[in-house]
N, C-alpha and C positions, 0 to 999 in steps of 0.2 A: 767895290770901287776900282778895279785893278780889270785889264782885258784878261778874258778867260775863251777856251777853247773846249767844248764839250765835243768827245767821240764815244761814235760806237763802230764794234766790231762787225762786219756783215759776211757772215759765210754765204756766198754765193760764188756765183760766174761770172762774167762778164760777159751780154746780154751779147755782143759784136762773137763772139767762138758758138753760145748756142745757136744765134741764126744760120751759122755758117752747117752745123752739124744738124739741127734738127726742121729740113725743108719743110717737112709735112706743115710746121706752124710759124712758120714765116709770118705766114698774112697777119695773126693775129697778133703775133709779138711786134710785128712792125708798127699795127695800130695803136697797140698798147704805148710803144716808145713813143709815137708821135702825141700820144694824149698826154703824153708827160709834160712835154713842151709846150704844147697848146696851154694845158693847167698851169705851166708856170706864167707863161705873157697874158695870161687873164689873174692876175693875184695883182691886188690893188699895190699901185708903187710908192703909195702915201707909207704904208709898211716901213719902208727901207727907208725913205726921203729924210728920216732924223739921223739916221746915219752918219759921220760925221763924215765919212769916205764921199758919198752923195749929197756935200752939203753945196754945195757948187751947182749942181744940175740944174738944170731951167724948167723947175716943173710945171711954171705958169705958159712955156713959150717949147713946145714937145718937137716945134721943125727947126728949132734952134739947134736940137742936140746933131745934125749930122754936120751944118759946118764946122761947129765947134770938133767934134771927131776927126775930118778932113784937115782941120787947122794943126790940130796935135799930131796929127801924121805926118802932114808938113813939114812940121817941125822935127821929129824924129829922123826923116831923110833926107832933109835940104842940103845935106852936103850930095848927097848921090844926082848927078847931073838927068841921069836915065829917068827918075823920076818926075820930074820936070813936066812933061809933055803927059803923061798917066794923070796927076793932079788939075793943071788945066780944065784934061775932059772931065773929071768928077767935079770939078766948080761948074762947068757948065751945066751941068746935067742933074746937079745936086737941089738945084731948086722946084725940079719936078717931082723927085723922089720924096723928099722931104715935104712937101703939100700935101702928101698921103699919110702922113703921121700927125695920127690925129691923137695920140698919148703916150706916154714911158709907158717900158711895158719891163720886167725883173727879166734879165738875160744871162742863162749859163757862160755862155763865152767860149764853151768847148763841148757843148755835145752833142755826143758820138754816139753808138751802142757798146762802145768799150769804157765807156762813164757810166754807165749803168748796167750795176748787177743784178744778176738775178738770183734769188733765193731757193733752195730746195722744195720749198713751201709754194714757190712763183711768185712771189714779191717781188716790183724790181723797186730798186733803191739804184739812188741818182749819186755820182761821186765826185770829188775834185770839183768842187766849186770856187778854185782858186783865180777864177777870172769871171765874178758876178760882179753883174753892173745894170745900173736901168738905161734902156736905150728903146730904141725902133726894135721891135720885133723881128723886123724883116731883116739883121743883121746877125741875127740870132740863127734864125733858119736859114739864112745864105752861107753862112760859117757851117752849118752840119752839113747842109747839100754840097760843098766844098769836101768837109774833110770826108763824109764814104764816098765821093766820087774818086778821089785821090787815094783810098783806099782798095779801090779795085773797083767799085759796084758804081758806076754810072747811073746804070738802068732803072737805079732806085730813085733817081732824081723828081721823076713826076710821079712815084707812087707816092713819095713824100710828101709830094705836094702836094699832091690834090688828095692824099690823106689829112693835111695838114687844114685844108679850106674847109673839110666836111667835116671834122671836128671840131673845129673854129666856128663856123655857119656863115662864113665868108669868102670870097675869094683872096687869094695872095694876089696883090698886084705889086707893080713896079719893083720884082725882086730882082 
């Protein structure tokens, strides 16, 4: 009846140092990472929706969730004047994006290939799930294609992605 915290210990790497060391398998550990993500925004979001952290969510109404997102961001820097003219264009703009969400989909919030280790065995295991939340997918994948580009690797941007549609069976649009 009390919140509880189950861990396990994972001897591994961190999947972001073997890509960088071992070229020859790049392509394959990259498809590998990207399956991960894909597997997770296809896990049904009924799962998590009892949650009490998700009790709020609009699960009946999926293009609700990005003004509401936009609105709490709002709020977060409405004193910063600079922001101002930034938020506008995402009202504007937000009603097209949002028409493409067609369901919550379970969102890491922060992954990277430095969130995921890898195991001696080649296991990888997913880490730091301290910013899971259900959203639009495509905010999910717009945050990883952000953090390796800022991480040095731009060029990974459209392998992501169109790794990303070909394991999905779809296109990414309006990211």
């Amino acid at each position: 009846g009390k919140p509880f915290l189950i861990m396990q210990r994972i001897n591994g790497r961190p999947l972001g140092d073997v890509l960088r060391e071992d070229v020859p398998r790049q392509p394959e550990l990259l498809s590998r990472f990207v399956q991960l993500v894909v597997d997770l925004h296809h896990l049904n979001p009924a799962l998590f929706l009892q949650m009490e952290t998700f009790s709020n969510q609009p699960p009946d109404d999926p293009s609700a969730w990005l003004p509401a997102l936009l609105s709490r961001w709002r709020g977060i820097v409405a004193a910063h004047a600079w922001a101002a003219p930034i938020f506008d264009w995402l009202d504007a703009h937000a009603p097209e994006v949002a028409s493409g969400t067609t369901h919550l989909s379970p969102l890491h919030g922060d992954f990277h290939p430095h969130n995921v280790l890898i195991t001696p065995d080649d296991q990888l295991y997913v880490i730091d799930w301290s910013g899971f939340s259900l959203g639009d997918y495509r905010y999910d994948l717009a945050w990883t294609l952000l953090l390796i580009a800022s991480s040095g690797y731009p060029q990974l941007r459209e392998l992501i992605l169109s790794e990303y549609a070909r394991l999905a069976g779809q296109p990414v649009t309006n990211i």
